[in-house]
C-alpha positions as CSV (number, residue, x, y, z in Angstrom):
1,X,22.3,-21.0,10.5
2,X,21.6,-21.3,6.6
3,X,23.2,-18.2,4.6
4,X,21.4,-16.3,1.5
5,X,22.2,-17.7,-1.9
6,X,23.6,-15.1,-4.8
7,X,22.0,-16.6,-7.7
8,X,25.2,-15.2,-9.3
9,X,27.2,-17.9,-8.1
10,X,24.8,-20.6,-9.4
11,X,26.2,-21.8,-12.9
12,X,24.4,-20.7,-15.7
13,X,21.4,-23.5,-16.2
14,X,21.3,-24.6,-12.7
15,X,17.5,-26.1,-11.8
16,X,16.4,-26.2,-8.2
17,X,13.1,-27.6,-6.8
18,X,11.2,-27.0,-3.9
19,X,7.5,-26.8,-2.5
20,X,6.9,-23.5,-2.6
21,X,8.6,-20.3,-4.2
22,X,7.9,-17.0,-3.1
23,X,8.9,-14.4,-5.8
24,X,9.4,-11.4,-3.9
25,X,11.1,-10.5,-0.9
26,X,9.1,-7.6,0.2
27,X,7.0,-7.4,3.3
28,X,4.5,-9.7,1.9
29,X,7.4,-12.4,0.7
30,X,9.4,-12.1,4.0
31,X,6.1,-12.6,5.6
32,X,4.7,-15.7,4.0
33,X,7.6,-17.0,4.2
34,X,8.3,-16.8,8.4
35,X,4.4,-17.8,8.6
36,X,5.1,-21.2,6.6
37,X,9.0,-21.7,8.1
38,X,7.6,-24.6,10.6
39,X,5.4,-26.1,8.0
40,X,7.5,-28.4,7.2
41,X,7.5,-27.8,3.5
42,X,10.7,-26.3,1.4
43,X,10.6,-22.3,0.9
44,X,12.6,-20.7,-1.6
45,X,12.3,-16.8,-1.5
46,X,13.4,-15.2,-4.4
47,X,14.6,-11.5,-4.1
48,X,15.5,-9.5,-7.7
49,X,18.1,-7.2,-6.0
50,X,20.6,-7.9,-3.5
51,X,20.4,-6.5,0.6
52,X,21.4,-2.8,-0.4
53,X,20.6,-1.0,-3.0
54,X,21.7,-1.4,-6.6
55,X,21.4,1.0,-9.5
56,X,21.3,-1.3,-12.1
57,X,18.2,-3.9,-10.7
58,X,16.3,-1.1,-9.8
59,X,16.6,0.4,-13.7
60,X,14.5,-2.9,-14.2
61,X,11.4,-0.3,-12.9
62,X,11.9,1.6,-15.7
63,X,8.9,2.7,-17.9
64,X,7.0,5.4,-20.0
65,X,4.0,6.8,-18.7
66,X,0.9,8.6,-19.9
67,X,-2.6,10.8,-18.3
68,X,-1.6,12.3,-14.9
69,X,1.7,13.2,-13.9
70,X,3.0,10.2,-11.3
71,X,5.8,9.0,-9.2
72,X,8.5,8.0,-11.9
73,X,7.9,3.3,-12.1
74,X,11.5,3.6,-11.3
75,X,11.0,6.0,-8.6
76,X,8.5,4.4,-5.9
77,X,9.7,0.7,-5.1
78,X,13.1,-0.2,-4.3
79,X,14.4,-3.2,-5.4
80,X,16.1,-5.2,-2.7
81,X,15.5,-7.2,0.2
82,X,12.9,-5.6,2.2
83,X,11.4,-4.1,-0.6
84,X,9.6,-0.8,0.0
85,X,9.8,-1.2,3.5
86,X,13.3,0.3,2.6
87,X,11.5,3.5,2.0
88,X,8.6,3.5,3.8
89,X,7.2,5.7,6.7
90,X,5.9,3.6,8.9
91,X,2.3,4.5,8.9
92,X,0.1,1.9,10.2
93,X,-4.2,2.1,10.1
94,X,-6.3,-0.7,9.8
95,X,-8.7,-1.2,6.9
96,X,-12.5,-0.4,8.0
97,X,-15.4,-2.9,7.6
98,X,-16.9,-0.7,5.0
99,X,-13.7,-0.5,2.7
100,X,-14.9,-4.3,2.0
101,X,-18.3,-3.5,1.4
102,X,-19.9,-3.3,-2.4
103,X,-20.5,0.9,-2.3
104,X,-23.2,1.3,-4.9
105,X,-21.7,5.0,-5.0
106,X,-18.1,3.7,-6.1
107,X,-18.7,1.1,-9.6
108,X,-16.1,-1.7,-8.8
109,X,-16.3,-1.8,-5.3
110,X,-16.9,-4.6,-3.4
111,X,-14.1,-7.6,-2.2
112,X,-14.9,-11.3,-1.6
113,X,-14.3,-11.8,1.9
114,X,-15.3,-8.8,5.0
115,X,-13.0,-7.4,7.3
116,X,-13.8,-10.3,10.0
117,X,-11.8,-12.5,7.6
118,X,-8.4,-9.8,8.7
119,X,-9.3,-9.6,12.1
120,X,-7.4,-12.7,13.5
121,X,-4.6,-11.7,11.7
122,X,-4.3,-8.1,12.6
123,X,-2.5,-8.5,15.9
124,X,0.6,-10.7,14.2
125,X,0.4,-8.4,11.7
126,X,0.5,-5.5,14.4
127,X,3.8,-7.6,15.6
128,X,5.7,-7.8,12.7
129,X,5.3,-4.2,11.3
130,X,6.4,-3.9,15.4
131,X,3.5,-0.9,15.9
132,X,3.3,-1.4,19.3
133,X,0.0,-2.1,21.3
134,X,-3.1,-2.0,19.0
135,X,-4.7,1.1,19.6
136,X,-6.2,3.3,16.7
137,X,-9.8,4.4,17.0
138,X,-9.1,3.4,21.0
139,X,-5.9,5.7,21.3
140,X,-8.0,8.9,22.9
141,X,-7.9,7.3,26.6
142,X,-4.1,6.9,25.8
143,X,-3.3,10.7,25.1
144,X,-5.6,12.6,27.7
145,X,-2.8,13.5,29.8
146,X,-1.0,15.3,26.6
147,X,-3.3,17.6,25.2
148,X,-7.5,17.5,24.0
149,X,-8.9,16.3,21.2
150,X,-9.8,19.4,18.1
151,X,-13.3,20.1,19.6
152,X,-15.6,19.1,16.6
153,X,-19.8,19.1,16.9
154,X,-21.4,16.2,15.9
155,X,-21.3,15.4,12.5
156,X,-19.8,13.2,9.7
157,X,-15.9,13.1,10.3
158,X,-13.7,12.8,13.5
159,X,-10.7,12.1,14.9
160,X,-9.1,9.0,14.6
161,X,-5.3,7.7,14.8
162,X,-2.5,6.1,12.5
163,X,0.2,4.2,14.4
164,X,3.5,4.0,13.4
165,X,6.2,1.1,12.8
166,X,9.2,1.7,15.0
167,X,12.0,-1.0,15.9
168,X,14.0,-1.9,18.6
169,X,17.1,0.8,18.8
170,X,16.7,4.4,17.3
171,X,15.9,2.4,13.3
172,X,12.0,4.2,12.7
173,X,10.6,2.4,11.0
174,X,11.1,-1.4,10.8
175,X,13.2,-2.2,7.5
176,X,11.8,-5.6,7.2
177,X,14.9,-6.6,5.2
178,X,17.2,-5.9,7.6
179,X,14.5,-6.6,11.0
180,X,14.1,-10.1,9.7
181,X,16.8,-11.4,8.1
182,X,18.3,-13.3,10.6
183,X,15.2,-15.0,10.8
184,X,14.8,-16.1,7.3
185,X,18.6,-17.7,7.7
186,X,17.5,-19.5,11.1
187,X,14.8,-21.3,9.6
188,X,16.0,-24.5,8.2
189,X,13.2,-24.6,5.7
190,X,13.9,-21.4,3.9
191,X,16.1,-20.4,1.4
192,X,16.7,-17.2,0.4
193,X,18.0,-16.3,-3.3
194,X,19.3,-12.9,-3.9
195,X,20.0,-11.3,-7.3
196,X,17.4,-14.0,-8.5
197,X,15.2,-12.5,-11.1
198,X,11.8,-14.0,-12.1
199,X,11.6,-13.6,-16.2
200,X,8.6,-16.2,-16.6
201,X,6.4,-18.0,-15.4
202,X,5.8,-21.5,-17.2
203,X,2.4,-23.6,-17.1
204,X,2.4,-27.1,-18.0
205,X,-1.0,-26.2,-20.5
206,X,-3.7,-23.5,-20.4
207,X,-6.1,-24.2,-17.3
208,X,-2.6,-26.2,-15.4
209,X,-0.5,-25.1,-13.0
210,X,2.5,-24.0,-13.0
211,X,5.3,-26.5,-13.2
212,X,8.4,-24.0,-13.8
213,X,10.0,-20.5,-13.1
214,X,12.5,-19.0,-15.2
215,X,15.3,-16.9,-13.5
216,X,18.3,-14.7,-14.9
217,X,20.9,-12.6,-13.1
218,X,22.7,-8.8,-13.9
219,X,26.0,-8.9,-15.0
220,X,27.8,-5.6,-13.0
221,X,27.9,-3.9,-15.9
222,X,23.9,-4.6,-15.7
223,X,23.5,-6.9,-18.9
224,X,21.7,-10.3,-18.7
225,X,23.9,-13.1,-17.5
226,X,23.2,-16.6,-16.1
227,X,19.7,-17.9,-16.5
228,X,18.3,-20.5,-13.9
229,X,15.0,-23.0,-13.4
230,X,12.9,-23.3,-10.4
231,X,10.8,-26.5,-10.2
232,X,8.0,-25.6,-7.6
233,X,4.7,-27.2,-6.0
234,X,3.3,-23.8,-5.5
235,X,4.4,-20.3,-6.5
236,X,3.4,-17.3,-4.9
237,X,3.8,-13.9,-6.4
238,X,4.7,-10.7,-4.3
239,X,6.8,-8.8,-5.8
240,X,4.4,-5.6,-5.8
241,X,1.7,-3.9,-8.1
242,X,4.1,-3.4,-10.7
243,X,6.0,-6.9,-11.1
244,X,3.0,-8.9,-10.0
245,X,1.3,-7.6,-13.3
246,X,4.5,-7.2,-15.5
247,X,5.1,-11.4,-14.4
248,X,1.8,-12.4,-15.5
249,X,1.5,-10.1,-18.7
250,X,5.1,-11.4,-20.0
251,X,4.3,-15.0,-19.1
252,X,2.5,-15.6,-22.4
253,X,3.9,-18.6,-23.9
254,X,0.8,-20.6,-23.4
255,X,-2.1,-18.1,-22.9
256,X,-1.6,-15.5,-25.5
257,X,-2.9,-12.7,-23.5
258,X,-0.9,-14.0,-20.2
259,X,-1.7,-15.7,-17.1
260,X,-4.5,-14.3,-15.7
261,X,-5.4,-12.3,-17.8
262,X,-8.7,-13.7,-20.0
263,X,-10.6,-11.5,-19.1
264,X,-8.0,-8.1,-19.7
265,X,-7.9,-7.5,-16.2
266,X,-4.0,-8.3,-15.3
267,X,-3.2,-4.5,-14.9
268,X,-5.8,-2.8,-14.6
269,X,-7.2,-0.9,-12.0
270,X,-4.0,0.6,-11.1
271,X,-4.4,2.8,-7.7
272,X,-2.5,5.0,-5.7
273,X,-3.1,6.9,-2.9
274,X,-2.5,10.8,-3.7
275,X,-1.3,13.3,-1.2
276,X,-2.7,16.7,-2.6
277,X,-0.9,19.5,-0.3
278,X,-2.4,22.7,2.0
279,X,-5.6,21.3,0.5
280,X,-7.0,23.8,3.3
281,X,-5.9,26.6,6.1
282,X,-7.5,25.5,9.4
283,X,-7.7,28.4,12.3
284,X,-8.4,27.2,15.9
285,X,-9.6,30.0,17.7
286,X,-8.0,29.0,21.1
287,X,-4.6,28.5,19.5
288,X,-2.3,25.3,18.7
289,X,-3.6,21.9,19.0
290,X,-2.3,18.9,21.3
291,X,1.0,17.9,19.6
292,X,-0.3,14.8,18.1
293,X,-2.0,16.5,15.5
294,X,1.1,17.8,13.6
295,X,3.6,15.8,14.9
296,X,3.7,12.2,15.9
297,X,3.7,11.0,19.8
298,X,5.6,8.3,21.3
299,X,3.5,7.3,24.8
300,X,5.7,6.0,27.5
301,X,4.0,2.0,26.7
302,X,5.7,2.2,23.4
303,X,3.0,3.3,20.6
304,X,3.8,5.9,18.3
305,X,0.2,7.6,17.4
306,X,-0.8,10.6,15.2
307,X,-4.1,11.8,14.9
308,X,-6.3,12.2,11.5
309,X,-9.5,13.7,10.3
310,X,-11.6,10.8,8.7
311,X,-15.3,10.6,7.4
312,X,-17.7,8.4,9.4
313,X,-19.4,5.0,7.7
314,X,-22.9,7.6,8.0
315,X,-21.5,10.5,6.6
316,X,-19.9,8.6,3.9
317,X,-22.9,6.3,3.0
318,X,-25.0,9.8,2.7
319,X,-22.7,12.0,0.8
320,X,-21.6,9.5,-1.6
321,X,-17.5,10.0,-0.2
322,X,-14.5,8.4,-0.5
323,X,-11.6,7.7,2.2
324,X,-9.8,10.2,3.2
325,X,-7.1,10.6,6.2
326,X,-6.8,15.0,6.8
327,X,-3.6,15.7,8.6
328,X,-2.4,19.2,10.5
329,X,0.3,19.9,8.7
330,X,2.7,23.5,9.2
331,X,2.0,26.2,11.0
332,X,0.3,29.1,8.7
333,X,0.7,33.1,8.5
334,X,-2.6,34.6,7.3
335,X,-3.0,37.7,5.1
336,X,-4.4,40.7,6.0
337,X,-8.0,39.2,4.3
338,X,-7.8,35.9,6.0
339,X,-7.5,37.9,9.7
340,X,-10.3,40.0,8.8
341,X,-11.9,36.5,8.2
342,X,-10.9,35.5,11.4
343,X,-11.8,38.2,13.0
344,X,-15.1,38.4,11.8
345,X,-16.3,35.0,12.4
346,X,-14.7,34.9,15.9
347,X,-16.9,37.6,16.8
348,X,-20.2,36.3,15.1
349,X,-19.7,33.3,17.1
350,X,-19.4,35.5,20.2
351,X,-15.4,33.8,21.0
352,X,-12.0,34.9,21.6
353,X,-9.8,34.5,18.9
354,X,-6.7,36.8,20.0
355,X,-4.7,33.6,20.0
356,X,-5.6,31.7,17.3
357,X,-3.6,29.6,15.1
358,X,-3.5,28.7,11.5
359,X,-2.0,25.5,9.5
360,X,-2.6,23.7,6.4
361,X,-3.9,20.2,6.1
362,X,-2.8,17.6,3.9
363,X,-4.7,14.2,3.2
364,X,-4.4,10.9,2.2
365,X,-7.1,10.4,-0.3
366,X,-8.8,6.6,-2.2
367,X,-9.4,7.2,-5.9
368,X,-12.4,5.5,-7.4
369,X,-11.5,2.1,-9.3
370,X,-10.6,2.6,-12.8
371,X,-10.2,-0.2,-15.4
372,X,-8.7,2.8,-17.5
373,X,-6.0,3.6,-15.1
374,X,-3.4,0.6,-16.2
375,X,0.3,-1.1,-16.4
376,X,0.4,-2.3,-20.1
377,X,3.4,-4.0,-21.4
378,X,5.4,-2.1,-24.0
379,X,7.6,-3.1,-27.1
380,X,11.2,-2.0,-25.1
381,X,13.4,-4.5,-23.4
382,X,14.9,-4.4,-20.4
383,X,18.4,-6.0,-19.8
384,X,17.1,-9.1,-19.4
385,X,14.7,-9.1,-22.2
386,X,11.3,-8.4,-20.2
387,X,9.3,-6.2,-21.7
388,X,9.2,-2.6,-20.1
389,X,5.5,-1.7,-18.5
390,X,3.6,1.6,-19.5
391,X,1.7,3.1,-16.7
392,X,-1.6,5.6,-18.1
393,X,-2.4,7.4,-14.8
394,X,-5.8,8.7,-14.3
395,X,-7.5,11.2,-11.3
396,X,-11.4,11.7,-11.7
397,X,-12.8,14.9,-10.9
398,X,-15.4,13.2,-8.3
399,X,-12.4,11.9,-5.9
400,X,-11.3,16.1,-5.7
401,X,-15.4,16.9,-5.1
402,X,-15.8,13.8,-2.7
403,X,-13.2,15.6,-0.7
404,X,-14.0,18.9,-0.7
405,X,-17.3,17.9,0.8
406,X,-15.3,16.3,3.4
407,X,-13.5,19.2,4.2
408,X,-16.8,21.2,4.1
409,X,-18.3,19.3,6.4
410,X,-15.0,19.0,8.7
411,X,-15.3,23.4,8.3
412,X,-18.9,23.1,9.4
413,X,-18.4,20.8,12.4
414,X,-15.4,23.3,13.7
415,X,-17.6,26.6,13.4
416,X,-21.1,24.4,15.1
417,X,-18.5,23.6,17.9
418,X,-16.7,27.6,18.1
419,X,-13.7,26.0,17.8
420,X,-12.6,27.1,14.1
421,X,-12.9,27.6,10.8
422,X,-11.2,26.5,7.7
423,X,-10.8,28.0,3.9
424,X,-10.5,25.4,1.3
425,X,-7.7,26.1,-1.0
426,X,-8.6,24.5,-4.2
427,X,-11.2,25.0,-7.0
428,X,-10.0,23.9,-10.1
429,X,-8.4,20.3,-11.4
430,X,-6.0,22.0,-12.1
431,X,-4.9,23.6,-9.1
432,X,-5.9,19.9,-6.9
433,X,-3.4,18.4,-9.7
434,X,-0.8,20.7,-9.4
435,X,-0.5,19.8,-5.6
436,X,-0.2,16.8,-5.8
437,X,2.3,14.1,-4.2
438,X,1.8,10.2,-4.3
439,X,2.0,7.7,-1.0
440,X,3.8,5.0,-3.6
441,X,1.0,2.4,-2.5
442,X,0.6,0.3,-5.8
443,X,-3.4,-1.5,-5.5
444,X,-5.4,-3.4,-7.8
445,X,-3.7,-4.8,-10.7
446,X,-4.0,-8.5,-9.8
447,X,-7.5,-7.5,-8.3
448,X,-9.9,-10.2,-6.0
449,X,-13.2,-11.6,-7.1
450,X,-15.0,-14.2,-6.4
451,X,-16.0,-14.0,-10.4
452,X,-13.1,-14.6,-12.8
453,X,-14.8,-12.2,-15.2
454,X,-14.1,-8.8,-12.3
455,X,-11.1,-10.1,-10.8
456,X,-7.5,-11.7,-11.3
457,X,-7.5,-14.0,-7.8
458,X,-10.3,-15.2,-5.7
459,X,-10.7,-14.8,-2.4
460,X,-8.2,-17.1,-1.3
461,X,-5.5,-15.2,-3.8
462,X,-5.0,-17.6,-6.2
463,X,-5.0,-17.0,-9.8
464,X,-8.0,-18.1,-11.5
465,X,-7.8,-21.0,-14.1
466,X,-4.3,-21.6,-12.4
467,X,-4.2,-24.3,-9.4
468,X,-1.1,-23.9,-7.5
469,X,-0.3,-19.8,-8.4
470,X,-1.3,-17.2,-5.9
471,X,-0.8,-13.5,-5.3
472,X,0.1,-11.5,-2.4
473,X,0.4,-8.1,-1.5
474,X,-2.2,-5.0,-2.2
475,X,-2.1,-5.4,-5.8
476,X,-5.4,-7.8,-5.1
477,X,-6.8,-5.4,-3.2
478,X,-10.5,-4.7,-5.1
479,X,-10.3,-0.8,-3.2
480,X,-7.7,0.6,-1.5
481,X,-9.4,2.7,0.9
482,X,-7.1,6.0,2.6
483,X,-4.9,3.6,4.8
484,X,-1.4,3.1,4.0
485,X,-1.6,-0.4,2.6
486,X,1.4,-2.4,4.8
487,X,-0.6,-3.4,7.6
488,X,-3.3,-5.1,5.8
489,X,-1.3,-6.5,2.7
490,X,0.5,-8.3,6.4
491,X,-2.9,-9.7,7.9
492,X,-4.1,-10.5,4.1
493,X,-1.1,-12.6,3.3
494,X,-0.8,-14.2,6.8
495,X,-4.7,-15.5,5.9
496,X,-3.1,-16.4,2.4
497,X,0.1,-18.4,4.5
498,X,-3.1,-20.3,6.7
499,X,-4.8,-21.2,3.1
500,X,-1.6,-22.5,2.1
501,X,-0.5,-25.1,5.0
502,X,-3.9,-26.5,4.0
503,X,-3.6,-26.7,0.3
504,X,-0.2,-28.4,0.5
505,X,-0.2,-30.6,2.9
């Protein structure tokens, strides 16, 4: 069994060569790599931090922001092995075949390939983020016994399902870091070099590939130290929306604007998934819900499930929506004016409500692509002389009015059925700002397209203009959809790890 290399114990101008480096050794690096360990080829995955958290290579996140008040850059990744898998909750939903579709309702919509192109790659992915048997929009034969479903009419959103990474042991959810480890020393193919950071990216000439990588290490007291050479065949870059755009900005010595970036797209479109809170009090006349709702469910074959209010493909199309994922959050007590609400519309609708219940919801929600919404590189310095990244954070008013009228509709489906009612909390921007939180799910700054005038990668990730540099992770993803992003940032770099065996043989 190999060991990890600290690239602290390298002397200073040490040059290594393999076939392929892998900078990044987050879900999407630890992935690629264990897909490619029996291909034959040399792997060398490069990790910035160490296996446990450091203060001073996470300060490398560091960076000013402007617009919308966001998640701190130094607050939503963590920098060592694993990556945010470190931090993340484990929440698993595949991406739906209209999340790949051009919208004509959402300008700069649209990826290169369709969700058949994911689907023989969802079930490893299912594997490794070890969520159990693939159930999802299936899952309600699987939870009869436990409670029924929130009885909605017919209409434009229903129930659907997340799953949920878990691990052997009591670990929830799978620290991929830690889960996979192990694996990465088995493999005689792979080498994994910690403390290694990526500070550029050399081409041979503008329009050829890649023929080095520069590297430096932290000193402990967190100043630059040794600097190092990787000689690849191929470089893939995954270490997240942030770095992947940072790398390819700062890499400048031959294209003046940086790799990529010819077009001034390396950056842009910048996405998150917000988390506004008690968008809405929900009452269910005939009291609490099945458990599954507010809490999560473990089923004796292993899955963990939680159900989720989401539009339908129709409802969307016709009322011009985004994605959105409602949850049942905490249980509510109503005000004298919201019983008297109750009250009222229990007996218009001719039903018991003596035991009904009240919670907010909460919600995942997509934003609408926004070349405005950017990383740009600023004139501070980190430690080791990269420059710092400035995020400008933007929310349009349509995403807060493409919601409400999914929570209108979700009100209206409740009532047609006698089941409930719900009051929508929020009118203003300022009020859907101000309850705000962030999933941490960076998107779109290394974005896909067939056309290298609307994207940064084609459809097979690989840089455009650049023939052996590719990118993996969601930062190429064109939309991002409700869905937490790990499951299909997995299946989208497995299909990457299948181009790849192909292209370097």
């Amino acid at each position: 069994m190999s060991t990890a290399i600290d690239a602290r114990t390298l002397p200073s101008g040490t040059v290594l060569t393999t076939d392929l480096a892998i900078i990044g050794g987050g879900p999407a690096g630890i992935s690629l790599a264990l897909a490619l360990a029996d291909s034959g080829h040399d792997i060398l995955l490069l990790e910035s931090g160490g296996t446990s958290f450091d203060d001073k290579s996470q300060s490398l996140y560091e960076g000013p922001q402007s617009g919308v008040a966001y998640t701190a850059l130094d607050g939503g990744r963590l920098r060592f092995l694993g990556g945010s898998t470190n931090h993340w909750g484990g929440w698993c939903r595949p991406l739906d075949a209209m999340d790949f579709e051009k919208r004509d309702w959402v300008p700069h919509s649209g990826w290169p390939i369709t969700r058949a192109a994911l689907d023989p790659y969802y079930p490893k992915a299912q594997t490794l983020a070890e969520a159990g048997p693939w159930l999802y929009d299936r899952a309600e034969a699987q939870v009869n016994d436990t409670g029924p479903l929130i009885d909605l009419a017919n209409g434009g959103v229903y129930t659907s399902w997340f799953q949920f990474s878990r691990t052997r042991g009591d670990v929830l959810p799978t620290h991929f870091g830690t889960r996979y480890q192990d694996d990465l020393n088995r493999a005689e193919k792979i080498k994994l070099l910690l403390h290694a950071n990526v500070t550029g990216i050399k081409l041979a000439k503008a329009g050829g590939p890649v023929n080095q990588l520069e590297l430096a290490t932290l000193t402990e007291a967190g100043g630059a130290d040794k600097r190092l050479t990787i000689k690849p065949r191929f470089v893939v870059l995954a270490a997240g929306g942030m770095e992947n755009a940072r790398l390819l900005l700062a890499s400048n010595d031959v294209i003046k604007v940086g790799i990529g970036n010819q077009n001034d797209l390396v950056g842009r479109f910048f996405a998150d998934n917000p988390i506004p809170r008690d968008t809405a009090t929900m009452v269910l006349f005939g009291g609490a819900p099945a458990s599954f709702y507010n809490n999560s469910l473990t089923l004796t074959n292993g899955p963990v499930l939680r159900a989720t209010f989401a539009p339908t493909r129709e409802f969307a199309r016709a009322k011009h929506v985004l994605g959105s994922l409602t949850t049942v959050e905490n249980p509510v007590r109503l005000d004298a004016l919201g019983t008297a609400a109750v009250v009222a519309t229990a007996q218009a609708l001719g039903v018991d409500a003596s035991n009904a219940k009240a919670y907010s919801l909460g919600c995942g929600m997509e934003l609408q692509p926004d070349p405005d919404r950017r990383l740009t590189l600023t004139d501070q310095r980190d430690p080791l002389g990269m420059p710092r990244l400035k995020l400008n954070m933007t929310v349009s008013d349509s995403d807060f009015e493409g919601y409400r009228r999914t929570l209108t509709e979700l009100g209206r489906q409740l009532l047609a059925a006698r089941s409930g009612m719900i009051k929508l909390n929020y009118n203003t921007r300022a009020e859907w700002v101000a309850s705000m939180d962030w999933g941490n799910h960076h998107f779109g700054t290394t974005r896909m397209s067939d056309d290298p005038k609307t994207g940064v990668v084609d459809a097979d990730c690989k840089v455009h203009g650049v023939p052996n540099l590719f990118v993996a992770g969601s930062s190429v993803f064109p939309t991002t959809s409700a869905n937490n992003p790990t499951l299909n940032l997995l299946a989208l770099t497995l299909r990457l790890g299948d181009h790849l065996k192909q292209v370097m043989a």
